[in-house]
N, C-alpha and C positions, 0 to 999 in steps of 0.2 A: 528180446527181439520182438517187436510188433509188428504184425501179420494179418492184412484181412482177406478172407474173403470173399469177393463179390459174385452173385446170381444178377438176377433179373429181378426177382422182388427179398430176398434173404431168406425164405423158408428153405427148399433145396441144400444152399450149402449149409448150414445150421448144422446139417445131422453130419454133412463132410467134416464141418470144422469141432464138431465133439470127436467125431473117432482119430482125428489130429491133435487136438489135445491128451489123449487119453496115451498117444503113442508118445509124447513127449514127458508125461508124468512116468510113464513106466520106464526110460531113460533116464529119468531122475540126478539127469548132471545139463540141464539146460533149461533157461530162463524161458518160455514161450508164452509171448500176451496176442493172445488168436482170436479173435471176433469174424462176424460175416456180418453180409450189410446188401440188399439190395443195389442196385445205379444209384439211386439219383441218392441213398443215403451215402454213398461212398464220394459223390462228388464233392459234398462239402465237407472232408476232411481229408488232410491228404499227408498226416505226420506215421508214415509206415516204412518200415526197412524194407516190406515187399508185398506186390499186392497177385494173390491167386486169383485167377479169371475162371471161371466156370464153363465149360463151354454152350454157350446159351445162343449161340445162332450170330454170324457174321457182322451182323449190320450193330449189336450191344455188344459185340466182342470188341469190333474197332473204335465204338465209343470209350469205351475202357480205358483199351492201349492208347487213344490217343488225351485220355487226361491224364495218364500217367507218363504221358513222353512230356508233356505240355508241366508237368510238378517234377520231372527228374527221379521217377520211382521205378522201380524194380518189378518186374511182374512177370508172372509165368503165367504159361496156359496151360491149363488142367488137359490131359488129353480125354478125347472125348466116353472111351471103352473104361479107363479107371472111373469116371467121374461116374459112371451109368454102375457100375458095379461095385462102387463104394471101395475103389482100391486105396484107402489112405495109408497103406504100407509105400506102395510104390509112387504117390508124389509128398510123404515125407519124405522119403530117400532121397527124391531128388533137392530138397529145399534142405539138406544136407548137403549136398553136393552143392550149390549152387550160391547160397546165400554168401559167400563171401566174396562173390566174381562180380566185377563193378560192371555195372550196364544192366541192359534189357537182360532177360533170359526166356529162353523160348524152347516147350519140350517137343522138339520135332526132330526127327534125322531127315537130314536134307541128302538122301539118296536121289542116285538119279530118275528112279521111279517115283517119290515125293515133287519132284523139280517139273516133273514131264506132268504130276496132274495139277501142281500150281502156275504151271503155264497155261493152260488147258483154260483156268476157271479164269485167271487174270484176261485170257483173249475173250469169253466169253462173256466174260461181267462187262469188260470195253465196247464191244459189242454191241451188249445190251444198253449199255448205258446214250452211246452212241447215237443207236437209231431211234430210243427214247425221246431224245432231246431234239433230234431233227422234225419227229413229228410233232412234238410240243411248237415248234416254229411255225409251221403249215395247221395247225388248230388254230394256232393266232395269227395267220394270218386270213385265214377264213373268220374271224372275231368271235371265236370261241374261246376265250381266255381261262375259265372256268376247266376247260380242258387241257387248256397249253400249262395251267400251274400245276394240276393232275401230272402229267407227264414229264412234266420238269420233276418233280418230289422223287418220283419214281427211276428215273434216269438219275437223281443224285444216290438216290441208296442203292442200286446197282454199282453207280461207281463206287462209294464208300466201302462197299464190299469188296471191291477191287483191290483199294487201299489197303486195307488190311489184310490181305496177302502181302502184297506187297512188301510192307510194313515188316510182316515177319522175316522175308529174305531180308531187307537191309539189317533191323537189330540181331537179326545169327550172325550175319557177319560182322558187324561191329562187336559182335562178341567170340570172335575167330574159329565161328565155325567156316569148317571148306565147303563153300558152292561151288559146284563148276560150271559155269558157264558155260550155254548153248544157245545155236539157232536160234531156235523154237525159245529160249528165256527171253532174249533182247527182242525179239518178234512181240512176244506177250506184255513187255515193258513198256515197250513202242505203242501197244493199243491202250496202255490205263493212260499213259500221258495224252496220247490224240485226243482219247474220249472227254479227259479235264477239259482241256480246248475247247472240243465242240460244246460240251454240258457249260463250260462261262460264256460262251459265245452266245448260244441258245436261248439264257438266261437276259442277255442285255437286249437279244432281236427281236423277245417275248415282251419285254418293255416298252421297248420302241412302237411296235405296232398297238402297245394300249393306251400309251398316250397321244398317236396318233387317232385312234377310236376317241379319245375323250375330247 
């Protein structure tokens, strides 16, 4: 079984991915080929039965997941208190449990207290993303374009952060976990997609007025 992996530059997980190999040798009935690897080293290789995500901050998380949706890989996320605490008992267990269920995997319990603070952060990442991008239009339309791409950048990684929430409710359910839907979810759904909208929309009316300037 080959297994990476990924941090933000590969030092970090390095010392996760020794004390997971050391829990597979003491098992001693399982083949495990387990390397770690920064981003952009993990981008260009993508031949893994599953790739561990580190929890390294929203905006390199969703880069991750979404080169692994984009190659058809497998990948968990590390939660955040084992990663910080070196708990590699409790995400081998899980990649025991896990490694032979086709699809995404994601270690989250999707309670209704999980669902009520990822609605929370999806309204407010739309939000921000939102009014991000409206005032990148109104910088460029004052011909401040130096500022409208400023705010454009920043309005898209607001949204991508979005995304990847997001992202996690769809692959738990495609992996039949139970969500249950509420208000307050398709309310917070309804603000990452508006914000797409506005944040493309943004982008073309930030063009418009520079080649109007030129």
């Amino acid at each position: 079984m080959r297994i990476i992996l990924v941090c933000s530059n590969g030092i970090s997980s390095g010392v996760f991915a020794r004390r997971l190999r050391k829990l597979a040798e003491d098992r001693g009935d399982m083949e495990l080929n387990l390397s770690s690897a920064g981003y952009e080293s993990f981008r260009k290789a993508h031949d893994y039965d599953l790739v561990l995500i580190a929890p390294i901050g929203d905006v390199l998380v969703g880069k991750i997941i979404k080169t692994c949706q984009d190659n058809n890989l497998k990948y968990l996320v590390i939660d955040n208190n084992d990663y910080q605490t070196i708990n590699a008992e409790n995400v081998f267990s899980e990649i025991l449990k896990q490694t032979s269920i086709e699809g995404v995997i994601q270690m989250n319990n999707f309670d209704s207290k999980a669902l009520e603070s990822i609605a929370m952060q999806l309204i407010s990442k739309g939000g921000e993303a939102r009014s991000l991008a409206m005032e990148a239009v109104f910088s460029a339309k004052e011909g401040d374009f130096e500022q409208a791409d400023e705010l454009l950048e920043k309005s898209e990684v607001a949204l991508t952060e979005g995304h990847t929430k997001n992202a996690e409710l769809l692959w738990a359910e495609a992996n039949k976990t139970d969500i249950k839907l509420s208000i307050l979810l398709i309310h917070s759904l309804d603000h990452i997609m508006n914000a797409q909208t506005v944040v493309e929309l943004a982008r073309e009316l930030v063009d418009v007025y520079r080649n109007r300037k030129g």
